[in-house]
N, C-alpha and C positions, 0 to 999 in steps of 0.2 A: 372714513378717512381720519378722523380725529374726535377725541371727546374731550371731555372737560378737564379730566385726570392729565393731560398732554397736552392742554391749550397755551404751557409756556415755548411750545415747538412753532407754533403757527407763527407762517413768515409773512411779510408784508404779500407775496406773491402770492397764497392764498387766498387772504383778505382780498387783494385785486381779480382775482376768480368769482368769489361770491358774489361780488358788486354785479361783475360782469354776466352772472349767470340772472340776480334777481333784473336787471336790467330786460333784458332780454325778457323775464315776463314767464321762464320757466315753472312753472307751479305743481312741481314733481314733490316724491314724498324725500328725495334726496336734500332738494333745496330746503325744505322743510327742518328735515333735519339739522342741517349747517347752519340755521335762524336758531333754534332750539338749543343747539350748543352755545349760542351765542348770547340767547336772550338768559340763560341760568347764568352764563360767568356775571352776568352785567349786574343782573340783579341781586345774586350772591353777596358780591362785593360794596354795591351799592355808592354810597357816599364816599368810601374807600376804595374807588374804582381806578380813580388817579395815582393813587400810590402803590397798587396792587399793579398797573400799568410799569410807573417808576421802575420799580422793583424788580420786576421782570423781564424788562426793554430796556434799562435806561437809556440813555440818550433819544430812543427811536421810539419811548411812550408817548410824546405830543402827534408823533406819526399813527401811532394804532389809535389812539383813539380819535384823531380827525376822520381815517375809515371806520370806527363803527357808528361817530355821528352818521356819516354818508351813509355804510347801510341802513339806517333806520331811518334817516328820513326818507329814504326812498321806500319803505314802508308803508310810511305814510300815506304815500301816493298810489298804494299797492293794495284794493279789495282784498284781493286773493287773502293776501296774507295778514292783513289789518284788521278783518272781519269778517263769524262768520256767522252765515243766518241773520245776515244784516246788524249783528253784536257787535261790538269791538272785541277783539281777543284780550280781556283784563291782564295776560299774561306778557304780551308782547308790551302795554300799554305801561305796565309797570316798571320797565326796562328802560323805556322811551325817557320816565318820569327820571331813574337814576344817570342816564346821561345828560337828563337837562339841566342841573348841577354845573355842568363845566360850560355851560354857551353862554355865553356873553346876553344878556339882557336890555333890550327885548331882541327877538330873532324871528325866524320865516317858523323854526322847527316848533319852538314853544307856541307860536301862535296859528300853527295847522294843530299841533295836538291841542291845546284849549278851545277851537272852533270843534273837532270832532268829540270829545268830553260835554260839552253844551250842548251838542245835539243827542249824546246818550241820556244826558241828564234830561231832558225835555221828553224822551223816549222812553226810560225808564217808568217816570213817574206819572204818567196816563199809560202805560202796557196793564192791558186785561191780561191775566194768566187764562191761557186754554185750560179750559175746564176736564177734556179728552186727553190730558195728558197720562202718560201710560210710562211707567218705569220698568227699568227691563228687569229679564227672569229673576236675577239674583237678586231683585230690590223684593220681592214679594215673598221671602221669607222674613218677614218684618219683627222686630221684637218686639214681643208681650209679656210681663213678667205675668206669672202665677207660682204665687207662694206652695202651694202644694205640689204644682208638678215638682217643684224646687227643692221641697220636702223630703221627695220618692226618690231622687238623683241624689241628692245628699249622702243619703246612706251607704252607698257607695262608690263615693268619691275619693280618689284620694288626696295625698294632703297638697299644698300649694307652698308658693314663696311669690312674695310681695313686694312690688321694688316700689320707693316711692322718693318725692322728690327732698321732701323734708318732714324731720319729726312734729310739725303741726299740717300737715297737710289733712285736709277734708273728706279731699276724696279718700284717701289712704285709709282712716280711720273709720270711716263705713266702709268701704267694704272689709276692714277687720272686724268690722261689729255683722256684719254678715256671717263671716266664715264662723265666728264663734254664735251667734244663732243657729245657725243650721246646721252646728257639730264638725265642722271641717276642720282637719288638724294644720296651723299653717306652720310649717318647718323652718321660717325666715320671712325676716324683712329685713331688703336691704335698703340704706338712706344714704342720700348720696351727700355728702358733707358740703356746706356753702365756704366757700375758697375766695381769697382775690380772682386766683385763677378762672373760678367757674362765671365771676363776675362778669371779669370781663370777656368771657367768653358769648354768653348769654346778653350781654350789651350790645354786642357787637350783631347779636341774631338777631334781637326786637328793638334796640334804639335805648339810651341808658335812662331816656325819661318812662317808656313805658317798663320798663323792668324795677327799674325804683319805684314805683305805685305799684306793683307787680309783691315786693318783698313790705312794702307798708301794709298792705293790706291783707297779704298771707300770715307774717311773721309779728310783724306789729298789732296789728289789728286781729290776727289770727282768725279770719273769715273767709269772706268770695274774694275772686279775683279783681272785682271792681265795687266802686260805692252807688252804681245804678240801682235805684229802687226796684225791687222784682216783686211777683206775688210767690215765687218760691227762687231755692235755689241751695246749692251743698247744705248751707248754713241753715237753713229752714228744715234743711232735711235729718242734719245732726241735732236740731232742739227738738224736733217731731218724734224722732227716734230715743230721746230721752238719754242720750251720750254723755256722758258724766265728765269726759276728760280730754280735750283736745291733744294733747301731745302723745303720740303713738306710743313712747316709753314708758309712761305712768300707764297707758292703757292697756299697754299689755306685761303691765307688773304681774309675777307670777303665774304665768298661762304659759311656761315654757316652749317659748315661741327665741329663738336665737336673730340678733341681734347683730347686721354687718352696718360697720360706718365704710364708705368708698367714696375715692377722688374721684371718681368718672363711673361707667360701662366699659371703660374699652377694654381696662386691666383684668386680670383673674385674678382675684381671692383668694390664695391660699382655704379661704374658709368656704367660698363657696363651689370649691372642686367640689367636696365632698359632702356637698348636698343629694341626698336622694331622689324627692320630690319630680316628678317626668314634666310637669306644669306650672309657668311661671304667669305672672298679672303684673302687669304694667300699671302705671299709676303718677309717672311721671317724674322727668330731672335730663333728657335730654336722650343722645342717642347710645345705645346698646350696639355693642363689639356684637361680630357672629362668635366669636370666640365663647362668648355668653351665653347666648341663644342657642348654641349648640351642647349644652351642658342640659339642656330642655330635652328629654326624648319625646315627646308630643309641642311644646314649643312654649313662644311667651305671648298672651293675650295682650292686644293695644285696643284702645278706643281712641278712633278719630275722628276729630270735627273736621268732618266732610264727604262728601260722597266719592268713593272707590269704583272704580277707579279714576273718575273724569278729575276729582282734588285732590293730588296728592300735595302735601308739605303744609305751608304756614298760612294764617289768614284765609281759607279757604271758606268760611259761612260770605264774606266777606267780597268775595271773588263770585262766589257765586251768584250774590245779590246783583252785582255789577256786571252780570251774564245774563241779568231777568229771570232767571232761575227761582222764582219767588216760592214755588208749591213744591222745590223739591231738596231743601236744604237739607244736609241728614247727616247720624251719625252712624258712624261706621267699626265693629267690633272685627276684628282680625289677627293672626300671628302675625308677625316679626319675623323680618327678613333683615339682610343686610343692608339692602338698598329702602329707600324713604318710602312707607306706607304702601308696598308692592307686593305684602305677604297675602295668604287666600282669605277670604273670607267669612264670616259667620254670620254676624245677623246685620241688621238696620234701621233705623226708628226714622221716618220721613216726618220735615215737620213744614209749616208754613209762616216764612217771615212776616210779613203783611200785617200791620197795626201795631206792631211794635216801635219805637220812636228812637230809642237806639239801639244803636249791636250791645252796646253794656247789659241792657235789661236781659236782651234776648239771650246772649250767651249764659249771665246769671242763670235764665229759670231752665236751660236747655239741659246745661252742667249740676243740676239735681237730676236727671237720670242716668250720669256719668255711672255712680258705683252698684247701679240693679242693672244695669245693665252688662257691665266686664265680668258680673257676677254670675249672671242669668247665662250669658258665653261658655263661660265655666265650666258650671253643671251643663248645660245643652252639649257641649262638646264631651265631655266625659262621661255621660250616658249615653250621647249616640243621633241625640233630639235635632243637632247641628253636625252637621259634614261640612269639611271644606269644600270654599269654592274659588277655584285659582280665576284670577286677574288676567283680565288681558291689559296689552300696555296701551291702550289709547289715550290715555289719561294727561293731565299733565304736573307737573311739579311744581308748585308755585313758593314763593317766597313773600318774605314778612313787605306787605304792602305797602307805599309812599305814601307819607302823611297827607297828600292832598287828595288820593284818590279815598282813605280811611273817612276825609272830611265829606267826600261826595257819597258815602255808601250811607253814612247816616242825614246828610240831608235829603235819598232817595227816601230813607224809611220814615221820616218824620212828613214828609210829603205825601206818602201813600198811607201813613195812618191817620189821615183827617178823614178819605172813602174810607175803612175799615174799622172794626169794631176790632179791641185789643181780642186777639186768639185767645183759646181756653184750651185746644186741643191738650199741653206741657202741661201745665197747672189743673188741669181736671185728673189728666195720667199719673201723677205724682202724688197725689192727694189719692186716690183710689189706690195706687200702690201702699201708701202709711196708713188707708185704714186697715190693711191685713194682716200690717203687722203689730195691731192694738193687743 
């Protein structure tokens, strides 16, 4: 009937349909859908959901959004769709959290969604993980780097191009310290230039407080993403690696390696039409045009934090926590498609939250095996070691999480890491991977 791209068409008499249909108790995959489109616009827009409303409606925005309160509180009163596996749907939950912004304080809505959150939280943190838990096909070609097979593919690989978010970025700069280990010619890197514009674009995606600690600690600091104490992490992985130079420029002084500054992905480059290279690597700066992607004749490697296809988008270790998902958090290596995190597959590294105290630490030691791993994709898919594996869509899209459900996902882990001894599984991996490159 309608998607997101045409949600400025949706008339009040539709809105009065869905009510009418979830009322009714229908729990088809139709109604589902109509929820779906609705829980992305909400959360999308988030805090700016009112003006996005304004904007769009005027006069008759205080009217749309008094119906999408109504839908969703009747959500609330709705298993079916609230929860599933006896879970809350973090996805639906998060949505709940960006409408409750505009209700008046305190209310019926706020204090059925804080009675069912306290019962997650209470559920959460005594949940034994099934030990018989079993991830499907595509999880069980799992990545294991070995520097030899890595070796033998090398030789004939051909060359690559490198998109990365900024000239100090970490990850960026290992895996350039890769490709000139193992003899790979990289044809380009492109860097995406920090703008007012990209500012507040990217403010506007994760909140201007977490993107300011975001550029303190990349550009200032020139390190990890965060000041969480880890036992490893990029930066542990660039001093082990004996990296002489953080800024990608000086680093690749003289290695005739060419050199794009760009506004975005979405433009073309004059300079990058005429790239040869069949294979690109992602590294991060936000989203890529297909216009881009299609200059790729084999395509552009992503790594994502999160499992493919049930997480697609933002916050997803995050989300999954908040699902009891505790043994099967993972990272996920794939092409680039138009649409968000929907391209096929290649490998997966499953890891286990459990004993860690916050998502800071975790994320830190996880994101040291960001650059062996887009690397190790690489070569596996260029000699043949990795085939695609297309996605089906059950998955779902999630979005940069509500600071209160962020506060609840590390007060589950600091709760469940007084049973647990801190995990080794990351920090044993990472450490056996740098002694082979001694």
């Amino acid at each position: 009937m309608f998607n997101k791209k045409i949600f400025n068409d949706i008339s009040i008499n539709d809105l009065n349909k869905i009510i009418f249909k979830i009322k009714k108790k229908k729990n088809d995959k139709y109604n589902h859908f109509l929820i779906d489109i609705l829980r992305k616009f909400i959360s999308l827009h988030s805090k700016r959901l009112k003006k996005k409303l304004k904007k769009n409606f005027n006069n008759l925005s205080e009217i749309y959004l008094g119906k999408l309160i109504l839908i969703f509180n009747t959500l609330l009163k709705d298993k079916k769709f609230f929860k599933k596996k006896n879970i809350l749907d973090i996805a639906i939950v998060n949505s709940m959290y960006s409408l409750s912004y505009f209700l008046p304080n305190p209310n019926i809505f706020k204090e059925r969604l804080n009675k069912q959150l306290n019962i997650l939280k209470k559920f959460l943190i005594s949940f034994n993980i099934n030990k018989n838990y079993k991830n499907q096909d595509y999880l069980l070609r799992s990545f294991v780097l070995s520097k030899n097979v890595l070796a033998k593919e090398a030789k004939s690989a051909s060359s690559v191009v490198i998109f990365s978010p900024s000239p100090y970025s970490l990850y960026t700069v290992i895996v350039v310290y890769l490709c000139n280990y193992f003899n790979i010619k990289i044809e380009a890197i492109v860097i995406r230039k920090f703008s007012f514009k990209r500012f507040i674009e990217e403010s506007r995606r994760d909140g201007y407080i977490k993107l300011l600690l975001k550029i303190f600690h990349k550009l200032i600091l020139k390190g990890n993403d965060n000041l969480s104490k880890s036992d490893v992490s990029l930066k542990y992985v660039f001093e082990k690696l004996n990296i002489k130079n953080k800024n990608i420029i000086k680093f690749t002084k003289d290695r005739q390696i060419k050199i794009f500054y760009v506004n975005n992905y979405k433009n073309l480059d004059p300079g990058l039409v005429s790239l040869k290279s069949k294979i690109g690597l992602f590294t991060g700066g936000g989203i890529i045009s297909e216009n881009i992607i299609k200059l790729f004749k084999d395509g552009i490697i992503n790594l994502h934090v999160g499992n493919l296809p049930e997480y697609r988008g933002m916050d997803t270790i995050e989300a999954t926590i908040l699902e009891g998902n505790f043994n099967s958090a993972t990272l996920t290596t794939h092409f680039m498609e138009n649409k968000v995190d929907t391209g096929p597959i290649l490998s997966k590294f499953v890891f286990n939250t459990d004993g860690y105290k916050k998502i800071g630490i975790l994320f830190n030691e996880v994101s040291a095996i960001f650059p062996f791993m887009i690397f190790d994709s690489f070569l596996g898919f260029s000699s043949g070691r990795y085939k695609k594996i297309k996605q089906n869509n059950h998955g779902k899209q999630h979005f940069v999480l509500n600071i209160e459900l962020k506060k609840l996902v590390n007060f589950i882990l600091i709760h469940r890491s007084k049973k647990k001894n801190k995990p080794d599984l990351i920090k044993n991996f990472v450490n056996d991977i740098l002694k082979s490159f001694k």
